[in-house]
C-alpha positions as CSV (number, residue, x, y, z in Angstrom):
1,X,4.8,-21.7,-3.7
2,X,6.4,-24.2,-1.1
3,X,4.1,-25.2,1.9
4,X,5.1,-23.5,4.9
5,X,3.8,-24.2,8.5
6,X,4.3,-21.6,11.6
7,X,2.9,-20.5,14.9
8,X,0.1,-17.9,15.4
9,X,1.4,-14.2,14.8
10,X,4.7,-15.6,12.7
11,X,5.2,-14.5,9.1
12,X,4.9,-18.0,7.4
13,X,1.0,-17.8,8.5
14,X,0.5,-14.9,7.3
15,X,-1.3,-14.5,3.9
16,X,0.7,-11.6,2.5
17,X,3.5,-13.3,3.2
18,X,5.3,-15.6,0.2
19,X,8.1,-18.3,0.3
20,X,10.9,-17.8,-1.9
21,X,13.7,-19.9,-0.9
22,X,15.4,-22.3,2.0
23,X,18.7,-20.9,2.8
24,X,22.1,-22.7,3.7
25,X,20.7,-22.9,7.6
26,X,17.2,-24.7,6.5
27,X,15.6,-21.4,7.4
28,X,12.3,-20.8,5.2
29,X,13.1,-17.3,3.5
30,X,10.1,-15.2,1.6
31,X,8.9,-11.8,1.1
32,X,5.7,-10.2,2.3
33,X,3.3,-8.8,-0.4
34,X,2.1,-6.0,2.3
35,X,5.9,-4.2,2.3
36,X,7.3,-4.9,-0.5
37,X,10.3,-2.8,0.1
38,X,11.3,-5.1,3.0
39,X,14.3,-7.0,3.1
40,X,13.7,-11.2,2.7
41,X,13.2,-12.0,6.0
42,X,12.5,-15.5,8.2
43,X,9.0,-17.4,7.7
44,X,9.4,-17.7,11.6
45,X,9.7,-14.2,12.6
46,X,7.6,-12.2,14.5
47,X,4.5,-11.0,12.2
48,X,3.5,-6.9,12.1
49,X,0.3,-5.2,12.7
50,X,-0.5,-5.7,9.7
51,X,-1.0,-9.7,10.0
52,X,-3.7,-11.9,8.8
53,X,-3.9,-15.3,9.5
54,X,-3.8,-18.1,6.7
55,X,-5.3,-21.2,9.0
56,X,-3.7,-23.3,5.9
57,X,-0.3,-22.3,6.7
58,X,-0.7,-23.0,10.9
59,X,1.0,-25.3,12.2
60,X,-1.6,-28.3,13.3
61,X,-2.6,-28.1,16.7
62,X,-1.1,-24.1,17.0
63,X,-3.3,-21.9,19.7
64,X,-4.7,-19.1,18.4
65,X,-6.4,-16.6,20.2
66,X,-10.2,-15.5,20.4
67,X,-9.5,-11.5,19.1
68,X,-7.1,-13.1,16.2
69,X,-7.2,-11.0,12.9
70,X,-9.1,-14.1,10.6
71,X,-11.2,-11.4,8.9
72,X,-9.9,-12.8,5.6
73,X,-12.4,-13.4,2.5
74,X,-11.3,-17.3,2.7
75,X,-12.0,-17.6,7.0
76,X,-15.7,-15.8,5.6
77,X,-16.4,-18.6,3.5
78,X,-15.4,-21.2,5.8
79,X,-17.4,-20.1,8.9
80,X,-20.1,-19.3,6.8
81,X,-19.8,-23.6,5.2
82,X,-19.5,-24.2,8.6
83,X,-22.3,-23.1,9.7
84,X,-24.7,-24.1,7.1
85,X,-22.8,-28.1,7.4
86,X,-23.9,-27.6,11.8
87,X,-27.3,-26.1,10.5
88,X,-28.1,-29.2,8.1
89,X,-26.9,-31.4,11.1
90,X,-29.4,-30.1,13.0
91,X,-32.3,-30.4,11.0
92,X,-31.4,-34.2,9.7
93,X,-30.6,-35.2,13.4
94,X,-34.5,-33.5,14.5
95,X,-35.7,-35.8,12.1
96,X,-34.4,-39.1,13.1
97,X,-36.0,-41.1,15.8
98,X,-34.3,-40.8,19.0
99,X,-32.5,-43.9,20.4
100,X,-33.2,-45.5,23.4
101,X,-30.2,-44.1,26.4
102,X,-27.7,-46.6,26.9
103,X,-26.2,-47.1,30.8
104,X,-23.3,-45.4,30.8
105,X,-20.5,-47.7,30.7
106,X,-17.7,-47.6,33.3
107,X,-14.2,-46.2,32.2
108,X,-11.6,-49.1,31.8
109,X,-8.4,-48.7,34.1
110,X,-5.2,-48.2,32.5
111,X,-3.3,-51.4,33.5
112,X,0.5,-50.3,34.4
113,X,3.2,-53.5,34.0
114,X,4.9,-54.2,37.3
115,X,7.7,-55.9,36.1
116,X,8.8,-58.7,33.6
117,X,7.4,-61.3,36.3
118,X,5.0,-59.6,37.4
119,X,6.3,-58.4,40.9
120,X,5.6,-55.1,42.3
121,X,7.2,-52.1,41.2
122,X,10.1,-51.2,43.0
123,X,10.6,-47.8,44.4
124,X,13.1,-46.3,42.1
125,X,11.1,-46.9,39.3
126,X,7.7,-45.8,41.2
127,X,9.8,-42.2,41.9
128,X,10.9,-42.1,38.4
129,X,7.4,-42.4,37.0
130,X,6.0,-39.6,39.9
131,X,9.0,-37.1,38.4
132,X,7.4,-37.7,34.5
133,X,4.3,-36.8,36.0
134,X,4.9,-33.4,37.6
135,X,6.9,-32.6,35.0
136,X,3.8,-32.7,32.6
137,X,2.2,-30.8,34.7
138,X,4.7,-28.2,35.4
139,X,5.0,-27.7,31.6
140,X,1.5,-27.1,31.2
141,X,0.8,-24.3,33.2
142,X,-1.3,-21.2,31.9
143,X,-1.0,-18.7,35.1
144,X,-3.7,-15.5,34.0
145,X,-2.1,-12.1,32.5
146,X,-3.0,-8.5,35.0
147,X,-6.1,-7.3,34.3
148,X,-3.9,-3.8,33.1
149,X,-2.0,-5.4,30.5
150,X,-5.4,-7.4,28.7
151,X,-5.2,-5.9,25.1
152,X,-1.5,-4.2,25.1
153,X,1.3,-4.9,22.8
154,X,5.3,-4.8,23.3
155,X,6.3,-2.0,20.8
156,X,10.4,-1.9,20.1
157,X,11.2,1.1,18.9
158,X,15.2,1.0,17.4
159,X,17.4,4.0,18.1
160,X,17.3,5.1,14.5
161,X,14.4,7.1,14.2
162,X,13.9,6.2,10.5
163,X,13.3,2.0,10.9
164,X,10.3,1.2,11.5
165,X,9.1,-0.1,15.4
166,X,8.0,-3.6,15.7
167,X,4.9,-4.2,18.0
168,X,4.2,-8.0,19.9
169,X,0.5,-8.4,21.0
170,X,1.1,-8.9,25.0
171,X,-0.2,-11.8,25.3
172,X,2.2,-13.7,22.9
173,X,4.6,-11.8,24.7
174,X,3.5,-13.3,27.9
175,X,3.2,-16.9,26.8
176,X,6.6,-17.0,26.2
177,X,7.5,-15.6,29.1
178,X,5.6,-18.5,31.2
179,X,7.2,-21.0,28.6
180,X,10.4,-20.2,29.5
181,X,9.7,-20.6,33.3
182,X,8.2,-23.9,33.2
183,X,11.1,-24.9,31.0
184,X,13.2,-23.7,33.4
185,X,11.4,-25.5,36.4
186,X,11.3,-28.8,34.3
187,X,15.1,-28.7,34.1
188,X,15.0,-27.8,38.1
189,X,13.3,-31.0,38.5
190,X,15.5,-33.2,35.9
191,X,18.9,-31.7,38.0
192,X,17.7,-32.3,41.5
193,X,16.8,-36.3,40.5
194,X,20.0,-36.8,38.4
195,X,22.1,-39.3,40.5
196,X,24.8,-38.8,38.3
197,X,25.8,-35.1,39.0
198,X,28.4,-34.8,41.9
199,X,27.0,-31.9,44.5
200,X,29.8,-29.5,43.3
201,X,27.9,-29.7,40.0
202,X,24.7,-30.0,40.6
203,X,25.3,-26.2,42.8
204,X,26.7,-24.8,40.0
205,X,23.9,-25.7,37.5
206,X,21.5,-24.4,39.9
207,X,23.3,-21.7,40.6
208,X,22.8,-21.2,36.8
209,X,18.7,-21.7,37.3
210,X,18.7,-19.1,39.8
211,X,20.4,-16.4,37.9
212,X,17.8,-17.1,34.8
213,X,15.2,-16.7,37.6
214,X,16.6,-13.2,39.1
215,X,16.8,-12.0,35.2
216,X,13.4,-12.7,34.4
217,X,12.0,-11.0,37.7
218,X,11.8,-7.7,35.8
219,X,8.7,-9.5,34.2
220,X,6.8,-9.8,37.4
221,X,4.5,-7.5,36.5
222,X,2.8,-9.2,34.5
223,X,1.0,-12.8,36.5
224,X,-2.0,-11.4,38.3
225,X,-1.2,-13.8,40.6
226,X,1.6,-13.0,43.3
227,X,2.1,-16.6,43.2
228,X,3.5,-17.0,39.6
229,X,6.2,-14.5,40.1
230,X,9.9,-15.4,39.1
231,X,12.1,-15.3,42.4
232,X,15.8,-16.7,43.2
């Protein structure tokens, strides 16, 4: 089987779910073992409720989230080796002599070149690195979810009674939600310090920001903060 690497709650971490082929788009294809019947389908769509998570097929670094489903006979073993590796840790570091505290040391600046002689930075470039900074942070904002919504799903039912619904934990619906808007604000930032937009188009593409804004206000309801909500 090909190795396959995907997101929390996608079906290429799943372990029903098997790789069978790349298409003509570099999309993974596979099947899952759990419905048989079902059509091939993307490694990177949206995973059922009957997922399990295969931490071999995450992709490094993915977040996953405390209630995830990992009660899989392989996560079993590996707390359980886990735990006995942090208990014999424990028992051979009570056994060694303790070492004598060491002064903690003082944390080294982070030197920032001025310039290729050495002259002070000048203020374009001292606004420039500012903007890189903010933006950082505006992309890594994690606003809470209500209180009412904690432990709800997204179900989708289609207009055909006979398909099956598809249900999305709400919180995975929600983090995408809050990506989008701190992609959005990112690009607000990028536009209002390009120099090289003439005012006409600069107004149009926010013009563009604030429409994406108004459409997303329907999802308002779901910061607990009135602070995090969408508004153009």
């Amino acid at each position: 089987m090909a190795d396959v690497y995907e997101d929390y709650f996608r079906c290429g971490s799943c372990r029903h779910y098997e790789v069978a082929f790349t298409d003509r788009l570099g999309r993974t294809m596979g099947q899952c073992f759990r419905k048989p019947r079902r059509a091939t389908q993307p490694a990177h769509d949206m995973a059922c409720e009957d997922y399990r998570m295969d931490r071999d097929r995450l992709i490094p670094g993915a977040k996953v989230p405390d209630n995830a489903p990992t009660d899989t006979p392989r996560e079993r073993m590996r707390r359980q080796a886990l735990q006995q590796a942090t208990q014999r840790h424990k028992r051979s570091e009570s056994r060694r002599p303790k070492r004598p505290e060491r002064p903690p040391e003082k944390p080294k600046l982070q030197q920032i070149p001025l310039g290729d002689e050495g002259d002070d930075m000048d203020r374009d470039e001292l606004k420039s690195l500012l903007a890189e900074v903010i933006d950082e942070a505006l992309a890594m904002s994690d606003p809470p979810l209500h209180p009412r919504y904690r432990g709800g799903k997204v179900v989708i039912q289609p207009g055909n009674g006979e398909l099956s619904s598809k249900e999305v934990p709400i919180d995975v619906f929600f983090r995408k939600i809050t990506t989008v808007r701190d992609k959005l604000r990112v690009l607000e930032q990028k536009l209002n310090g390009n120099k090289a937009l003439e005012p006409e188009e600069r107004a149009q593409l926010q013009g563009y920001i604030s429409g994406c804004y108004g459409a997303l206000k329907t999802f308002n309801m779901l910061f607990a903060d009135r602070d995090d909500w969408f508004s153009n």
